[in-house]
C-alpha angles and dihedrals in degrees: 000000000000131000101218109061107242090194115025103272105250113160138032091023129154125195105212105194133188102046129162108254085235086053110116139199086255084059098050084042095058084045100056113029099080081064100046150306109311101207100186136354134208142200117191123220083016086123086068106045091250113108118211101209096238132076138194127242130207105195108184092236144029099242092057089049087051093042090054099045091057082041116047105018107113085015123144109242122158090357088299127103100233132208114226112190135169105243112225106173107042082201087065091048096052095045107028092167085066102098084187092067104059111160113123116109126215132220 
């Protein structure tokens, strides 16, 4: 498991929003394990110093990332109620502020 994406993250991918700026890979790892194997992690905006609030999950399959999205989205965690969403366009993912882009799916 790494925290910078060697290949672009294309499947199996979840977007957690709404983390705490402290929260870690470790964190999102303890999360997420009981559900499935977790295979990479990324912050972005972690490269300048200025977290986002919001990371993205490889899950080595698509029934973990479907799992965790009915389990954990609107869930407390860190004092925060998190979103937990299946990312279906990697684009969307990367640049969230795009409304053109719209691909992510909600539980």
């Amino acid at each position: 498991m790494s925290e910078e994406p060697i290949l672009p993250v294309l499947y199996n991918t979840l977007y957690v929003g709404n983390l705490e700026f402290t929260a870690t890979a470790q964190d999102l790892i303890d999360l997420l394990s009981p559900i499935g194997e977790v295979v990479q992690i990324y912050f972005p905006g972690a490269r300048t110093g200025k977290p986002r609030g919001y990371a993205l999950v490889q899950m080595k399959n698509e029934s973990d990332v479907i799992s965790a999205c009915r389990a954990l989205n609107h869930q407390i965690f860190q004092d925060r109620s998190i979103t937990v969403a299946e990312v279906r366009n990697p684009m969307t993912a990367v640049f969230p502020w795009n409304p053109q882009l719209d691909g992510m799916r909600f539980s």
